[in-house]
N, C-alpha and C positions, 0 to 999 in steps of 0.2 A: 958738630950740630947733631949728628946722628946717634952720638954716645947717648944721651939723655934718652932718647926713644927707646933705647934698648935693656935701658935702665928701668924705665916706666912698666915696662914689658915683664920683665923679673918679678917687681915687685906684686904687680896683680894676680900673676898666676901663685907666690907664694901668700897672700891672705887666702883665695881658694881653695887652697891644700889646708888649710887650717879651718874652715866653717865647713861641718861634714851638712852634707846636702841631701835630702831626698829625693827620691826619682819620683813621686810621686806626685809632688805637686801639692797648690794648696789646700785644696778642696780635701784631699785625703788625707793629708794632718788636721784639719779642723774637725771629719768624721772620728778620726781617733780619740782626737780631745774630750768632746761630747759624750763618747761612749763612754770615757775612763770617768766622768763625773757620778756623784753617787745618785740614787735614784728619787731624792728629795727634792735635788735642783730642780730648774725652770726649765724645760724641755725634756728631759732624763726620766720622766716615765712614761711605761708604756701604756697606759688607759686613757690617755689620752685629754685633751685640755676639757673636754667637756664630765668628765670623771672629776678631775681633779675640784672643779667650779662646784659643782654639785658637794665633794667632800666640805670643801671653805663653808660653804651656806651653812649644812647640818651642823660643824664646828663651832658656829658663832651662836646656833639657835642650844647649844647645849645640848645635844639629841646625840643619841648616835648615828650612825649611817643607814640608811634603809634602804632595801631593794628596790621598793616600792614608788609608782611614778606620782604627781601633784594629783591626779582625779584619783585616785586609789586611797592617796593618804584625806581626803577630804571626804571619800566616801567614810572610811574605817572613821573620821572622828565623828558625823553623823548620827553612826549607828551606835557610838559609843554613848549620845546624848537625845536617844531614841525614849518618845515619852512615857512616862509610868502608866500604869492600868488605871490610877485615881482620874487621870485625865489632866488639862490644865486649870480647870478653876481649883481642883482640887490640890495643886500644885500652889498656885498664885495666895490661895486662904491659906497654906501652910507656913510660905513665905510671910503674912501679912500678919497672921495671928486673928484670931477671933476673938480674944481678950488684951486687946489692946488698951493698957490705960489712956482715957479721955476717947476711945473710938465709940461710934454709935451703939453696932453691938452692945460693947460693955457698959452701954449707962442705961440700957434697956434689959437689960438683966438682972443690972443693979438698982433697978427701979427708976434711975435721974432724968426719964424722960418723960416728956406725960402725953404717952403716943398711946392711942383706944382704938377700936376696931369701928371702923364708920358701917353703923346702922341707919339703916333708912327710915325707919322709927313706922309709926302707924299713921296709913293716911287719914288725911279727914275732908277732904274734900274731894270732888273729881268736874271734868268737864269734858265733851263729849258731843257728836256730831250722830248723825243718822241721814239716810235717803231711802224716802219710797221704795222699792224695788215690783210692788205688785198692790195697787192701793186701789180697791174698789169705793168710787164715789157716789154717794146718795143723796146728794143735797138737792133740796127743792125749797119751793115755798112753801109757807105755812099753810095752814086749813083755811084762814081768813084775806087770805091774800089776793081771791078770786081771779087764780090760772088755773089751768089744767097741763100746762107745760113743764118738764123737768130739768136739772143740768145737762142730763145726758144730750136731750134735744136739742139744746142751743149749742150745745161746747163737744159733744160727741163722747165717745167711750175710749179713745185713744189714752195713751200712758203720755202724764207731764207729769215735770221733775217737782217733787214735796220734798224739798232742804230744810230738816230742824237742827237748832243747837242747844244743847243744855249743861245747867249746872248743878251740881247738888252738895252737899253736906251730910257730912255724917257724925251722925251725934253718940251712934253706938257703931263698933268696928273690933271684930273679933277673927281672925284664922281660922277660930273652929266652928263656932256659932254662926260668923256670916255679920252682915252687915245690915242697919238699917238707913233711908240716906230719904232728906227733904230737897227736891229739887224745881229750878224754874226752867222752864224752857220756852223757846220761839222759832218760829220760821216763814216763809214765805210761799206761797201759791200764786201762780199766775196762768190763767186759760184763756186762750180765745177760739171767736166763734162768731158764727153771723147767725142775725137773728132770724127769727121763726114765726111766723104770720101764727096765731093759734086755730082759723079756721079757711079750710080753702074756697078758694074764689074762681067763680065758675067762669068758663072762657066758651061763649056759646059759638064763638067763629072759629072754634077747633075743638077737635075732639077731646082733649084732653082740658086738667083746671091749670090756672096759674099755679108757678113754683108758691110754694108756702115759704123757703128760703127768701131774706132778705138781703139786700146789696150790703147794710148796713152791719158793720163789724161791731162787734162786741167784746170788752176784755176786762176779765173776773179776777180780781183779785184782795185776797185774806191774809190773814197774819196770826196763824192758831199760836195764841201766849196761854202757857199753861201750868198748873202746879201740882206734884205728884208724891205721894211717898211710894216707897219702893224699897225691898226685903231681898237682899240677895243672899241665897245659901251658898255655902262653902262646903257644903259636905264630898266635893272632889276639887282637888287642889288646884285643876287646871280646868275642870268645867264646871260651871258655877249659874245656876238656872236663879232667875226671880220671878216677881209680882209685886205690879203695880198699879197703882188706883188714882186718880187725879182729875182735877174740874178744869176747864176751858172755857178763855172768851177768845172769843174769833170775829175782830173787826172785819169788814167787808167793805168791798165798793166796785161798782160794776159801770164802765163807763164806753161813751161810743160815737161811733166816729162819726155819724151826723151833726155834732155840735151840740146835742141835746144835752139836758143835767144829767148827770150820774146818780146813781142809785147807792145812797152811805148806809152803813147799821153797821147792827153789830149784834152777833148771836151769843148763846152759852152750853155745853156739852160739857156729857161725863166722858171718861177715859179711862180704860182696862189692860193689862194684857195679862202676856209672859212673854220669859224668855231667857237665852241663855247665854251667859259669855264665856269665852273662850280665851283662859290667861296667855298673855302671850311670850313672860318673860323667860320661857324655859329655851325659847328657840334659838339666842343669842343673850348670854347672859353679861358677856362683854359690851355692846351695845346697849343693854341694856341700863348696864352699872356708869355708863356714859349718858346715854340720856341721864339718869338723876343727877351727876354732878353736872352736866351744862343747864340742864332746865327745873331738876328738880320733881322732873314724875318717877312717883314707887314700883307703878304695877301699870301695863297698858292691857288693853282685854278689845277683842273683837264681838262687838252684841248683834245679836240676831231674835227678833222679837215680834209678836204677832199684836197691832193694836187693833180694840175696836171704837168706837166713837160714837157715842147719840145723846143727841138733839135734846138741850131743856126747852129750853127757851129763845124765842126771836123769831125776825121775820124769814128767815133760814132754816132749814131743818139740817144740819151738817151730820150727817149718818156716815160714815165711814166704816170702814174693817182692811187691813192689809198689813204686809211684810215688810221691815225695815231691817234694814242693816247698816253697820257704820261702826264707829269707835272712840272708846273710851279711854281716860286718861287720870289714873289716881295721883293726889300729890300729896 
């Protein structure tokens, strides 16, 4: 039984003597191996795997290798597509061509469009606003009307608003010459006051007379409709002085708060002045060129003008003189 053990015993130690062994162990044959491989292989070089990632990429993009890190290589192409001195529309028309068959341009060159320069053409009419700004009043009654009383005294010397509006026509209208223009106009007056005893009344249980003022309110109100021609020169492009001449009827009617009737008529006066306007399209010419295409006015102008006013006819005498200002509107 023990033969066979001893048999067993032989046999292993002579395969032994036949596989030469190293002392080394595995670890240190696998390091050899590695090493002996060339430096192509997968682990085999020395730059390491983030080297080698970087070479792959540049290799597939056709490029060669570059030192250079991602923000460096994205500056450099940048600066390589850094824009020209023309600028970029000058760039964009080069690309697009300005003679482009069937493009606007080219049919505008070539005559195929029927594009004109929008002229405002010559006005011929205007319309136009004004306000009092300093209007001294003279109205009274007539010679036969047997008062001695005047506006001032029942309605006072204070400043109310005189609102007119008008229109005109121009039948001659020249740049150089000036214009001459038929126009209507109207407005409205409205005053109150209390009335005025004409003679005073003696109060013998005091030293002094009774008030000549009345409790009784008073309110005066006209409607000056009028027709004027009027000549304005152009001889300075932006200030532009006239003269104007026109008649006036001026409805009336004065009524009051005791219930009693009102006092109706109706007077008539001449009308005078001058004055000057002041162009105003230089000061925004964009605005301007706006307003005519939304509404259609040429020229707006600020007038400033001195009228006077007297008295034909009626039981009124409307004497006036004062400063108006306000503004006009060419179309």
């Amino acid at each position: 039984m023990k033969w066979w053990v001893g048999l067993f015993c032989i046999l292993a130690l002579s395969a032994q003597a036949q596989t030469p062994e190293s002392s080394e162990g595995y670890t240190a044959r696998e390091k050899q191996r590695l090493q002996s491989q060339p430096a192509s292989e997968e682990g085999g070089s020395s730059e390491g795997y983030s080297r080698r990632m970087k070479e792959s990429l540049q290799s597939k993009e056709n490029q060669p290798p570059s030192t250079e890190g991602y923000t460096q290589g994205i500056k450099s192409k940048l600066e390589a597509e850094k824009e020209s001195p023309e600028g970029y529309s000058q760039r964009l028309k080069e690309k697009l061509g300005a003679d482009v068959p069937g493009s606007t341009i080219a049919n505008v060159k070539a005559g195929k469009v029927d594009l004109e320069p929008l002229n405002r053409g010559t006005p011929y009419r205007s319309f136009g606003f004004r306000l009092g700004a300093a209007v001294s009043n003279r109205i009274q009654a007539s010679g036969d009307s047997g008062t001695r009383l005047g506006f001032k005294d029942m309605y006072g010397t204070k400043w109310f608003p005189d609102f007119r509006v008008n229109v005109e026509w121009y039948p001659f209208n020249s740049e150089y010459l000036g214009n001459l223009a038929f126009g209507l106009g109207a407005g409205l007056v409205i005053v109150k006051g209390f009335g005025q005893f004409e003679y005073a009344v003696s109060n013998n249980s005091r030293t002094s007379d009774f008030s000549q003022t009345s409790e009784t309110e008073f309110r005066f109100a006209y409607i000056p409709i009028e027709a004027i021609a009027k000549y304005r020169f152009n001889l300075f492009r932006v200030l532009r002085p006239f003269a104007l001449l026109g008649a006036m009827v001026i409805p009336f009617e004065e009524s009051r708060s005791d219930g009693k009737d009102s006092q109706v008529g109706y007077s008539t006066a001449i009308v005078y002045g001058a004055g000057l306007s002041l162009w105003l399209d230089w000061i925004s010419s964009r605005d301007s060129f706006n307003l005519y295409r939304s509404s259609g006015v040429k020229s707006y102008y600020l007038n400033v003008e001195y009228r006077l006013q007297a008295a034909l006819s009626g039981p009124l005498n409307f004497d006036q003189s004062g400063l108006y200002a306000g503004f006009s509107f060419d179309m």
